[in-house]
C-alpha positions as CSV (number, residue, x, y, z in Angstrom):
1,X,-21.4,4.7,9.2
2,X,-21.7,5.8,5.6
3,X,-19.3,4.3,3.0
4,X,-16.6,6.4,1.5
5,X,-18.4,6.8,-1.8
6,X,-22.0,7.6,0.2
7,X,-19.4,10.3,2.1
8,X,-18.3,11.2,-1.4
9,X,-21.3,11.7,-3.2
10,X,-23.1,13.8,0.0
11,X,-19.9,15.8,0.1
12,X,-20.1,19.7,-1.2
13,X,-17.7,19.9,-4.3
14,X,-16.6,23.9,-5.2
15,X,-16.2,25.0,-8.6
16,X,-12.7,23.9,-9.9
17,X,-12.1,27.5,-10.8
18,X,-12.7,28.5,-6.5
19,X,-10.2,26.1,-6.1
20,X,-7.8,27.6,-8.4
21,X,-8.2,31.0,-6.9
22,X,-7.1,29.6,-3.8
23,X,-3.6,29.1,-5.2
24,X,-3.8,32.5,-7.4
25,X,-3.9,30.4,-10.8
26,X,-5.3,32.6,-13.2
27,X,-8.6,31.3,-15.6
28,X,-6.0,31.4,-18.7
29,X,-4.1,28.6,-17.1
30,X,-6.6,26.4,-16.2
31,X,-8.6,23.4,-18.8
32,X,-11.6,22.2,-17.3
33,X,-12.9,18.8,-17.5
34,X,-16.3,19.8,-16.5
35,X,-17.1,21.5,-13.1
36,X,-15.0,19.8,-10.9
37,X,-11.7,18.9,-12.6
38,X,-9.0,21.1,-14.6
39,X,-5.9,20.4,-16.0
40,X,-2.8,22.9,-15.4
41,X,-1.6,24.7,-18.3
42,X,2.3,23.9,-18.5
43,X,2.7,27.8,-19.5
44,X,2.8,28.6,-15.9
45,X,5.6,27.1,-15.2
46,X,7.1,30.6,-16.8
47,X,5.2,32.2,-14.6
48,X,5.6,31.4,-11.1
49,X,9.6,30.3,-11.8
50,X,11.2,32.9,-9.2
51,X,8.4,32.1,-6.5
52,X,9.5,31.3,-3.3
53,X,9.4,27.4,-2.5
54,X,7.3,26.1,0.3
55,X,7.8,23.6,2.5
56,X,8.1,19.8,0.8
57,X,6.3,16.6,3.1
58,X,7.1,13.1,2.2
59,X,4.3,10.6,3.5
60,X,5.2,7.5,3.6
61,X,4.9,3.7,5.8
62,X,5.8,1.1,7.4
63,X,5.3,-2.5,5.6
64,X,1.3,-2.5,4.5
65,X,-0.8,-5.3,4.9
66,X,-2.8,-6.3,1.4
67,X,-5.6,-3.7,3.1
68,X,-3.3,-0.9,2.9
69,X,-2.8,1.2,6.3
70,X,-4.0,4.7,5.3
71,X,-0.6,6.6,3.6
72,X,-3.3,8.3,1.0
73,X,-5.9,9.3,3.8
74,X,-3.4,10.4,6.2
75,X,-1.9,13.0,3.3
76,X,-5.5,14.4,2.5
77,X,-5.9,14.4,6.0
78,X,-2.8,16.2,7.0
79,X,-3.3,18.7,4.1
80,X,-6.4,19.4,5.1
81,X,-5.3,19.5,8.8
82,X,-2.3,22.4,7.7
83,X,-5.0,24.5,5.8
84,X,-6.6,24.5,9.5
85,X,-3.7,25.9,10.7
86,X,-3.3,28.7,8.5
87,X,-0.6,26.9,6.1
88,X,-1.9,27.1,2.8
89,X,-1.1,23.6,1.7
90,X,-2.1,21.5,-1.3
91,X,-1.8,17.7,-2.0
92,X,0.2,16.1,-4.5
93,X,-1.0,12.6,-5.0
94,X,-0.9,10.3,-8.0
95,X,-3.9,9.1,-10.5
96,X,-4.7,5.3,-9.3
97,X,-4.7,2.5,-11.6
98,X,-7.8,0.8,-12.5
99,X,-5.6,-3.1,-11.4
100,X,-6.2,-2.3,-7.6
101,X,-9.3,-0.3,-8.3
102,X,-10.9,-3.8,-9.7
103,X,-8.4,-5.9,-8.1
104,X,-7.3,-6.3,-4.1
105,X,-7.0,-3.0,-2.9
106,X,-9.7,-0.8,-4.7
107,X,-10.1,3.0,-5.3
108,X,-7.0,5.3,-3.9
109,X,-8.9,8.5,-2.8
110,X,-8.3,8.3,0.5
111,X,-11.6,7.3,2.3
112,X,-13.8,8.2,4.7
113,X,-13.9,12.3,5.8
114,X,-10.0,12.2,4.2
115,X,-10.6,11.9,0.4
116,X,-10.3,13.6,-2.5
117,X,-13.3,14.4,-5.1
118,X,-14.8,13.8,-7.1
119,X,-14.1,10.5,-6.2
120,X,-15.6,8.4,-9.1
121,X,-13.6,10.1,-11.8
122,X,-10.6,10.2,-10.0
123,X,-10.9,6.5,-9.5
124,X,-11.8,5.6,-12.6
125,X,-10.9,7.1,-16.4
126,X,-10.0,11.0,-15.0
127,X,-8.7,13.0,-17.9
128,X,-7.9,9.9,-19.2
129,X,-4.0,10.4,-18.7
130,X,-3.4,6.7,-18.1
131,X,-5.1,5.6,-21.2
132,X,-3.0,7.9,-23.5
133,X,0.4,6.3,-21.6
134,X,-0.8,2.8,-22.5
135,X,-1.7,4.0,-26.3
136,X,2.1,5.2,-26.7
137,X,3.2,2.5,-24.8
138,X,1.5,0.2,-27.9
139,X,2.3,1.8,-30.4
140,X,5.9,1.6,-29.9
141,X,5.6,-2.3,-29.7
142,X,3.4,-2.2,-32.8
143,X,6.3,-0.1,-35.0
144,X,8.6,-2.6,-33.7
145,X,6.7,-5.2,-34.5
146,X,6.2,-4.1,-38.4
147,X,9.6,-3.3,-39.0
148,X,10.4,-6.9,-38.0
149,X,7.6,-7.7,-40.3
150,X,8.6,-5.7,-43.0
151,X,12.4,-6.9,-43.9
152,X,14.0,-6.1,-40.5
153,X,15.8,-3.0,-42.0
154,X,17.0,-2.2,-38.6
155,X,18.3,-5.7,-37.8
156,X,16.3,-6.4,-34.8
157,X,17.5,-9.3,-33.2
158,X,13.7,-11.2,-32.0
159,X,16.1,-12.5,-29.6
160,X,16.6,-9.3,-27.8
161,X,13.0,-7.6,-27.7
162,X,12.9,-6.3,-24.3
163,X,9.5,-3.8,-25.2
164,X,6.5,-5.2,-24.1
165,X,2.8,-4.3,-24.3
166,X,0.9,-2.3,-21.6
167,X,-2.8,-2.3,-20.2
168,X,-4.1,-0.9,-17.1
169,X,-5.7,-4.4,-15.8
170,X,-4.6,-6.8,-13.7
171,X,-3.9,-9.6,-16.1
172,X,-2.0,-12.5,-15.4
173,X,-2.7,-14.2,-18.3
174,X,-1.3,-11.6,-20.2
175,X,1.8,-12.2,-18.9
176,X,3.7,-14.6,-21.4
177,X,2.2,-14.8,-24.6
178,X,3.2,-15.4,-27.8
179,X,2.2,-13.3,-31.0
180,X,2.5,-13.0,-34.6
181,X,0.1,-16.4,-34.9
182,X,-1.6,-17.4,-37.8
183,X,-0.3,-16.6,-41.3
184,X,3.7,-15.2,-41.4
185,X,2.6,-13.7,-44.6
186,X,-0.1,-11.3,-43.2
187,X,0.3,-11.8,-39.5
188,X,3.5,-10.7,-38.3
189,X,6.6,-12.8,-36.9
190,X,6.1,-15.3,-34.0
191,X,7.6,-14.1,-31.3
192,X,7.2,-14.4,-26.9
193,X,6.7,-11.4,-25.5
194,X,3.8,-10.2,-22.7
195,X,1.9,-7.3,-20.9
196,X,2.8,-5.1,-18.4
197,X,0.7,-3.1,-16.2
198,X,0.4,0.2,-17.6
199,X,1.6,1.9,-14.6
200,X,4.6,0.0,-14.2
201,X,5.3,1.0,-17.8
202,X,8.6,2.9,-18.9
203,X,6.5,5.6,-19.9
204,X,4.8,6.5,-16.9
205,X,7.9,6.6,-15.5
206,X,8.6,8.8,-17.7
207,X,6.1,11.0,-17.4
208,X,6.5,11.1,-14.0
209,X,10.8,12.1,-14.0
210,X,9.7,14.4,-17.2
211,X,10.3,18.5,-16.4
212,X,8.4,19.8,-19.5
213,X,7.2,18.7,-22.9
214,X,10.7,19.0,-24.5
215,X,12.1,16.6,-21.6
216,X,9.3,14.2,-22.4
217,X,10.1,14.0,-26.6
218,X,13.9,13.6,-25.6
219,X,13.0,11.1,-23.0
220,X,10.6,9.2,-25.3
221,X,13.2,9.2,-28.0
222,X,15.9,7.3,-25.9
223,X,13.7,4.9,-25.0
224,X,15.3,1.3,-26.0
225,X,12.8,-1.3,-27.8
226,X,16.1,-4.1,-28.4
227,X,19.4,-4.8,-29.5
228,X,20.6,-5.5,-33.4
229,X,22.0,-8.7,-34.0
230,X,25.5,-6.9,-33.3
231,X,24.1,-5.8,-29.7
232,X,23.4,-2.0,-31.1
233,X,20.7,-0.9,-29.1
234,X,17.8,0.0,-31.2
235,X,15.3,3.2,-29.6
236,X,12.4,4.2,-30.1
237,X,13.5,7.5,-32.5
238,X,15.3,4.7,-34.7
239,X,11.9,3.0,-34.6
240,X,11.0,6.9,-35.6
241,X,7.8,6.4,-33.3
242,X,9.0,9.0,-31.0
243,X,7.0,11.9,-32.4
244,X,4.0,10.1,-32.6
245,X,4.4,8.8,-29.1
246,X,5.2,12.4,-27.5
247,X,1.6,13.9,-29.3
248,X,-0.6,11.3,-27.7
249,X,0.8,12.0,-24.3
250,X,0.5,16.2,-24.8
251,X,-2.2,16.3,-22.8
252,X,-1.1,14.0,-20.0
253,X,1.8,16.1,-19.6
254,X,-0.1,18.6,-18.0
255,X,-1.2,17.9,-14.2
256,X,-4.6,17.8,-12.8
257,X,-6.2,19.6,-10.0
258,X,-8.8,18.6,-8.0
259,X,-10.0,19.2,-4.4
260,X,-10.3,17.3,-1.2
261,X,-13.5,16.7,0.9
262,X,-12.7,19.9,3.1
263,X,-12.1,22.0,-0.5
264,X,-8.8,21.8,0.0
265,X,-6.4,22.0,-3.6
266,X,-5.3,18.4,-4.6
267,X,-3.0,17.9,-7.5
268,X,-3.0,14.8,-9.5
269,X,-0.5,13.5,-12.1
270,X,0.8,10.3,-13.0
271,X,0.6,6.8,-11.3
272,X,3.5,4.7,-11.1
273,X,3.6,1.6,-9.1
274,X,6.6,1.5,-6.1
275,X,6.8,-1.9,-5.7
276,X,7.7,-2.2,-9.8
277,X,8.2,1.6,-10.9
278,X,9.4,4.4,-8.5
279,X,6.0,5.1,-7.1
280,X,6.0,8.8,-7.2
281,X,3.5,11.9,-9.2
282,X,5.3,13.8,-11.5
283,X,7.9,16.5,-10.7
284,X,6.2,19.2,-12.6
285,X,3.3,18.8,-10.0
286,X,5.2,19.1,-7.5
287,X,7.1,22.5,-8.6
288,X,3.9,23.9,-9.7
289,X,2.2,22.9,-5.9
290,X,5.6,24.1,-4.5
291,X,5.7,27.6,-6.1
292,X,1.7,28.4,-5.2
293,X,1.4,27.0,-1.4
294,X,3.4,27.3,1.7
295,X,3.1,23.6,2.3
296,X,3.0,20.4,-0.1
297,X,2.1,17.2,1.3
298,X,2.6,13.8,-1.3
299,X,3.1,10.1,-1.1
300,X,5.6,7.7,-2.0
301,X,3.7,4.6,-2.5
302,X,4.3,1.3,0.1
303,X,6.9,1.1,2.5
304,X,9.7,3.2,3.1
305,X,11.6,0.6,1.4
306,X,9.8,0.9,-1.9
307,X,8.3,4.6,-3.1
308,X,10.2,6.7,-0.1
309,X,14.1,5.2,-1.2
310,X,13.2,5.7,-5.0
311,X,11.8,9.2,-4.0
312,X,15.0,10.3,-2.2
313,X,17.6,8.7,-5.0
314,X,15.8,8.4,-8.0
315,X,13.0,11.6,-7.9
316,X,14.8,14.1,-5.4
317,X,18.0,13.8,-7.7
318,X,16.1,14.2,-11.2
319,X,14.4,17.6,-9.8
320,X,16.9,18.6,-7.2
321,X,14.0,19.2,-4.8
322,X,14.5,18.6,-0.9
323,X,12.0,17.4,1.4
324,X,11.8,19.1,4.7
325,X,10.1,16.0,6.7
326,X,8.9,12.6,6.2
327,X,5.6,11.2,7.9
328,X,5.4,7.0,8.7
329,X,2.4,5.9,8.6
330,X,1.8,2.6,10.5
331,X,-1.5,1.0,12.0
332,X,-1.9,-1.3,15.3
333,X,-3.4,-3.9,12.7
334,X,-0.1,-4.1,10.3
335,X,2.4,-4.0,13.8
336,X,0.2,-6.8,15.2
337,X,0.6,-8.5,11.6
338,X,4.2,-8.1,11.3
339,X,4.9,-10.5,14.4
340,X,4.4,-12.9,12.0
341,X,1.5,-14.7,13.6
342,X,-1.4,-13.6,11.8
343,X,-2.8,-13.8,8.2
344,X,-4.0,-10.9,6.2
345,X,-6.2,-11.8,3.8
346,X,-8.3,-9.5,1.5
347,X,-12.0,-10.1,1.6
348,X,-11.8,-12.2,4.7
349,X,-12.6,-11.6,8.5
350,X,-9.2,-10.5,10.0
351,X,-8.0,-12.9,13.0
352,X,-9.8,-11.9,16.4
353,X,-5.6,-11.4,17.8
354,X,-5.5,-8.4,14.8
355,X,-8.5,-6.6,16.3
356,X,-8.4,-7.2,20.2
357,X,-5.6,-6.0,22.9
358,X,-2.7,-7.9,21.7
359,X,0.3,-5.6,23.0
360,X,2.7,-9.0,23.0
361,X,2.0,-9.1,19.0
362,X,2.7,-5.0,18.7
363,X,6.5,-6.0,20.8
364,X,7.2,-8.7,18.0
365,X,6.1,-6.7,15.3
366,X,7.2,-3.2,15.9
367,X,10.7,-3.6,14.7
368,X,9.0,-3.5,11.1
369,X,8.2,0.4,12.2
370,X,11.6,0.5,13.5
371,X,13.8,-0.3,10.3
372,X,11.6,2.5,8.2
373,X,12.2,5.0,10.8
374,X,15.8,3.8,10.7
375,X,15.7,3.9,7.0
376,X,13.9,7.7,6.5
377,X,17.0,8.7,8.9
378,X,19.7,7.6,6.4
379,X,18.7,10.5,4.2
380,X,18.7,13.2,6.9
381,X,15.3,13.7,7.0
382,X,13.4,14.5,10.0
383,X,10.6,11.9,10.8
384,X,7.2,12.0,12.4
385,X,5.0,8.7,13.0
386,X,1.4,9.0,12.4
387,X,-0.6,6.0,13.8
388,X,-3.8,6.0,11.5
389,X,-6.1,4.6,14.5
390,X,-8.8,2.3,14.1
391,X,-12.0,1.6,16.4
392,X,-10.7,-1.3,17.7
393,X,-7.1,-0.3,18.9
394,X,-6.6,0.8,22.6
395,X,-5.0,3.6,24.4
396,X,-2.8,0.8,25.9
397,X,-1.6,-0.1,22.2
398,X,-1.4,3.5,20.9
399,X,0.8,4.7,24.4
400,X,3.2,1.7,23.7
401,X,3.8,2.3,20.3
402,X,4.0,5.9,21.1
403,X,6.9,5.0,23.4
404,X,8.5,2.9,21.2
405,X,9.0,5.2,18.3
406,X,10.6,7.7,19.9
407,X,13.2,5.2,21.1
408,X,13.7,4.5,17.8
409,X,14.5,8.0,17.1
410,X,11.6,9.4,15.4
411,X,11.1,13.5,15.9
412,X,7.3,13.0,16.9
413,X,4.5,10.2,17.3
414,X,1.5,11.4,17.2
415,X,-2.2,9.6,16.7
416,X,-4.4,10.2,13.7
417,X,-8.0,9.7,13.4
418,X,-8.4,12.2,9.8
419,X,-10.4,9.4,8.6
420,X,-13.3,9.7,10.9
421,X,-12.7,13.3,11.8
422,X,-11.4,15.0,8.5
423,X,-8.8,17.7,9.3
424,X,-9.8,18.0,12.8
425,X,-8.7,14.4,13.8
426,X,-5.3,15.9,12.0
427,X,-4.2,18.8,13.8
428,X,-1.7,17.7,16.4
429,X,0.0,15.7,13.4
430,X,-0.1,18.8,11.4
431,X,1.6,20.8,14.6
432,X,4.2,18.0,14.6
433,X,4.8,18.2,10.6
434,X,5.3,22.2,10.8
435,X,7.7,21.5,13.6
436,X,9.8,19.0,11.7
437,X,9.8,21.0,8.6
438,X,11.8,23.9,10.9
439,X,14.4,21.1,12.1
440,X,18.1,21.2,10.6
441,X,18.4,18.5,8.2
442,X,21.3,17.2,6.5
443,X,20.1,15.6,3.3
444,X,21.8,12.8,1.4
445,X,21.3,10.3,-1.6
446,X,22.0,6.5,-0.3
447,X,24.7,6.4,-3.1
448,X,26.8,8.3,-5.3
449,X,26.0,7.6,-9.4
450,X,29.6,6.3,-10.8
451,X,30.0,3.3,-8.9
452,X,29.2,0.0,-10.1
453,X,25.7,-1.3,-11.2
454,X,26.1,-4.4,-8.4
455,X,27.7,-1.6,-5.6
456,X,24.6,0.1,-6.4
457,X,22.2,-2.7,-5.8
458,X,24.3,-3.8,-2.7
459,X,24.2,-0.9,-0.7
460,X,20.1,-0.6,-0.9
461,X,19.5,-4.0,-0.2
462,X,21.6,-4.4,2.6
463,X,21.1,-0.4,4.1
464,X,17.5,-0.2,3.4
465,X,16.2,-4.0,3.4
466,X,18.6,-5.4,5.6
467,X,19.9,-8.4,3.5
468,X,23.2,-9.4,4.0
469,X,24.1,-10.0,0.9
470,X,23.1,-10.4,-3.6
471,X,23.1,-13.1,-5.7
472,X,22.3,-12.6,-9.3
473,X,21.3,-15.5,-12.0
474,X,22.8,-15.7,-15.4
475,X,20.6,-13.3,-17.2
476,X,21.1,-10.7,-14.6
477,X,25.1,-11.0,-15.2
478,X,24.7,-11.0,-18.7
479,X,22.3,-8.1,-18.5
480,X,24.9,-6.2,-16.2
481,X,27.6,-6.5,-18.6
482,X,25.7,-5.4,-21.2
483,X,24.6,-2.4,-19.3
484,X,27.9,-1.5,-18.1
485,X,29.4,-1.7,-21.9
486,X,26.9,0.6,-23.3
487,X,27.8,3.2,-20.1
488,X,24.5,2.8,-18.4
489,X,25.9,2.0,-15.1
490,X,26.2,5.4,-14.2
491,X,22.4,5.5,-13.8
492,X,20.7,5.0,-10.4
493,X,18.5,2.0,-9.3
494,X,14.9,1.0,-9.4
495,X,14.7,-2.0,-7.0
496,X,11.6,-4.0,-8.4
497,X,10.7,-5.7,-5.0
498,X,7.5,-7.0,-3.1
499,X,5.3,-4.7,-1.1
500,X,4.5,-6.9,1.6
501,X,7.6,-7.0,3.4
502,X,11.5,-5.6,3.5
503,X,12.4,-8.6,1.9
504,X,12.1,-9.7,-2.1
505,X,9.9,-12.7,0.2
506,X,6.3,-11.5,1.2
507,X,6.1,-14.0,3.8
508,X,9.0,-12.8,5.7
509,X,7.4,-10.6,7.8
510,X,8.5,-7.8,10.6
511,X,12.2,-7.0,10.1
512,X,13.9,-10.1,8.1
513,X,17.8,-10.3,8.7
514,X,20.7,-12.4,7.0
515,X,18.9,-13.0,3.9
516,X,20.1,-13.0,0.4
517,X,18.5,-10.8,-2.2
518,X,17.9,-12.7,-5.6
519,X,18.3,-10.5,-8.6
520,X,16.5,-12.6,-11.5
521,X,16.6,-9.8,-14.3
522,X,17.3,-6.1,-14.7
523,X,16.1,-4.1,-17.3
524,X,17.3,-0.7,-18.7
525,X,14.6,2.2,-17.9
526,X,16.8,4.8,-20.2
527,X,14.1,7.0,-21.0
528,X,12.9,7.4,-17.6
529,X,16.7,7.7,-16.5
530,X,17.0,4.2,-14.1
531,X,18.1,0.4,-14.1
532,X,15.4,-1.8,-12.8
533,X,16.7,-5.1,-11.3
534,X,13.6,-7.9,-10.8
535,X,14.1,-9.2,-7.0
536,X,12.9,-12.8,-6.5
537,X,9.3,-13.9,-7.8
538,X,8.2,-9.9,-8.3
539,X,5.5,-9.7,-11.2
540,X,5.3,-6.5,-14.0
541,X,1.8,-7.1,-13.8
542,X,-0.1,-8.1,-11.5
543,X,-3.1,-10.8,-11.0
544,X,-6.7,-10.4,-9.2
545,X,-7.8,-12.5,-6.3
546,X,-10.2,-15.0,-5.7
547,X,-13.1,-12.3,-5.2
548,X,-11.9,-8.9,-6.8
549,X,-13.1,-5.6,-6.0
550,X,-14.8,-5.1,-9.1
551,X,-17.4,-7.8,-8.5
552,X,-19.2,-4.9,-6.0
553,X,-19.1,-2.4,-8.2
554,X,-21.9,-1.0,-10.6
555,X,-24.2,1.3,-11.8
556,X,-28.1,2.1,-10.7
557,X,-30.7,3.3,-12.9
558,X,-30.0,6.7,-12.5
559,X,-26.5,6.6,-14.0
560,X,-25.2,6.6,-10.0
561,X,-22.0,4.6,-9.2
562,X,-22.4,2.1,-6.2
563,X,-19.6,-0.2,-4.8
564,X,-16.7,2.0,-5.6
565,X,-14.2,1.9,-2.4
């Protein structure tokens, strides 16, 4: 079997402007990046403003494993799959960041005969979108900086810096540092500060929530670097950095397209990360895709804990869109995983009771799927389980857990092999999703906005995650007070949280009950329009493993990329 970038690289790309036509975007509208890539002109937004809306498809998952389950290769997949049923659907994913692509995970174009293309530029530096977010991101912390350096005009308490600087590598010694080092006189003032993964970064948050270049200035402009001495919270337009900030990201504003493997229109904008941001590409994407196709298919990234719940309260309320189905993805491999007995480990041989008949494990480890179908429900939204199959799993496994979802109430189960097969490995998913999207639906946000920050909080970790109860430490209660005196408690939540299970605890696997939820921190996203609490030992930027990705990756002779997965 060839790898996914062998597949990649044999694979027959169209002319960016082909795929274009398929939507009806006119040449005036589009900005190449060479043959294959384009950015959207945000003038057609104008345009295409009284067009009928298609038909909106969250894709989402149960708990992954550190080897992901197949959420991005299931939505190429089903778009493609759609297309071959006569929808005409495009993909709405986000651009990955370069941390997994060197780190645990690696590339995020889908794989195998379900990925997008061309496959080395979306992995990599694209249209360099990320890069710009992590420029503005610095230069905000480096006008901060000098006006602490030059006479603190503003009154910035060092105290209460809560900006920190961005790059888009996982770096844990960047985590904690101190700066200003060397001589006060021409060196700045000492303070602690760190990095943050540029993707978890207010900014691309930002970007993300923005619904046009105005939104973004304002946005950029309330952005808030620290508090004064007197507790006045100090932005980035008193900082007067906001203009500057707003013209390095003009570009980025504007979404990319690209195409699948099957030719199919893919749209690409902005990366956040779920488990720290609200792990979902940008809203102005999604109208554009929405206004031009009769289906959209995107992600939510991780669980239905993480990306989905932020998409529903966090990104459906900003653009007042409404999805009409939700696919779960789940794998035999992370059910088996989930009854706790096995050990997932990147880069290692999985456990021979992960890969042979083990229908005892899929019983103890099913409720995992259970709580996210449970959890998709609470927002009225109808719900189909695609089980991304794998060579080793059986027909025994796949009928069981078949059975099992819809006893758990899920609208369809169906099996899907889009990695091996491309669209045609798709197609009874695809008949499933169009018959969801015609279902009633009775859509609904977890929680209303004007109720307390810790109601808030509360109600997702015990609805969604299944804690039984919160416990904050002092900083989070200071923070809260602070918050609620300035009159941001009326803005909704964005649980920082681990992937790697419903819990803030990555070792609790399957469906953890009667836990408490530590809150350690929160932080005020005002810009990007959210709180962020920190649950338990959760990390703004992330570290690489023992043997990263990166160490298989390079370059031949002939200027060809090898290793890229």
């Amino acid at each position: 079997m060839l790898s996914d970038i062998e597949i990649a690289q044999k694979a027959k790309k169209d002319p960016i402007e082909k795929i274009a036509r398929k939507l009806k975007i006119a040449r005036s509208f589009l900005i190449p990046y060479g043959r294959y890539i384009a950015k959207i002109d945000l003038g057609i937004l104008d345009k295409i403003k009284n067009n009928k809306i298609g038909k909106y498809i969250l894709v989402t998952a149960i708990t992954p494993t550190p080897l992901g389950e197949g959420k991005t290769v299931t939505s190429i997949g089903l778009s493609m799959a759609l297309n071959k049923l006569g929808k005409l659907t495009s993909t709405c994913i986000r651009q990955p960041s370069l941390g997994p692509v060197f780190g645990i995970k690696g590339g995020a174009a889908g794989g195998g005969y379900s990925q997008v293309l061309p496959m080395e530029d979306f992995n990599l530096n694209f249209t360099g979108d990320v890069h710009a977010i992590g420029l503005a991101n610095n230069l905000a912390a480096a006008f901060l900086d000098n006006s602490l350096f030059k006479g603190n005009k503003l009154e910035i308490d060092p105290q209460k810096i809560y900006w920190r600087r961005s790059v888009d590598v996982s770096d844990r010694a960047l985590r904690n540092i101190r700066i200003g080092l060397g001589d006060e006189k021409n060196d700045g003032v000492p303070r602690d500060t760190g990095f943050d993964i540029t993707v978890a970064s207010e900014i691309m948050a930002i970007l993300a929530l923005s619904s046009s270049l105005a939104d973004l200035r304002k946005r950029i402009g309330r952005i808030i670097m620290a508090d004064t001495f007197d507790d006045r919270p100090i932005t980035c337009e008193d900082l007067k950095v906001a203009g500057s900030m707003a013209v390095l990201l003009k570009n980025a504003i504007k979404p990319n397209l690209i195409q699948t493997i099957e030719n199919t229109p893919c749209f690409v904008h902005a990366g956040p990360f779920a488990n720290i941001a609200h792990g979902n590409s940008s809203i102005i994407q999604d109208k554009i895709a929405l206004a031009l196709s009769e289906y959209v298919v995107t992600e939510a990234g991780f669980g239905a804990d993480c990306g989905a719940e932020k998409f529903f309260d966090i990104k459906c309320r900003a653009s007042g869109l409404i999805p009409d189905a939700a696919v779960i993805v789940c794998s035999i491999r992370a059910l088996k995983a989930h009854s706790g007995r096995f050990k997932v480990v990147a880069g290692k041989p999985l456990d021979e009771g992960l890969v042979k008949e083990n229908i005892s494990a899929i019983e103890e480890g099913i409720c995992n799927l259970q709580k996210h179908i449970e959890n998709v429900k609470i927002f009225g939204v109808p719900v189909v389980v695609a089980i991304n199959r794998f060579t080793a799993d059986t027909d025994k496994e796949i009928d069981f857990v078949q059975k099992k979802t819809r006893e758990f109430g899920a609208d369809d189960c169906c099996i899907s092999e889009v990695w091996l097969k491309g669209s045609k490995g798709g197609l009874d998913l695809g008949r499933a999703v169009i018959k969801a999207a015609g279902l009633p639906k009775e859509f609904k946000l977890l929680y209303p906005l004007d109720i307390p920050i810790k109601e808030k909080i509360k109600i997702i970790a015990t609805r969604i995650y299944g804690a039984r109860d919160v416990e904050y430490t002092e900083l989070a209660e200071s923070k809260i007070g602070l918050f609620t005196k300035h009159g941001w408690d009326k803005l909704p939540i964005c649980m920082a949280k681990t992937h790697l299970s419903l819990s803030h605890d990555p070792n609790l696997k399957g469906r953890p009950r009667d836990f408490i939820l530590p809150i350690r921190d929160i932080r005020a996203s005002i810009g990007a329009g959210f709180l962020y609490p920190l649950c338990g030992k959760i990390q703004t930027m992330p570290g690489l493993p023992s043997h990263p990705v990166g160490e298989n990756i390079d370059i031949d002779e002939k200027g060809n990329i090898i290793g890229l997965s």
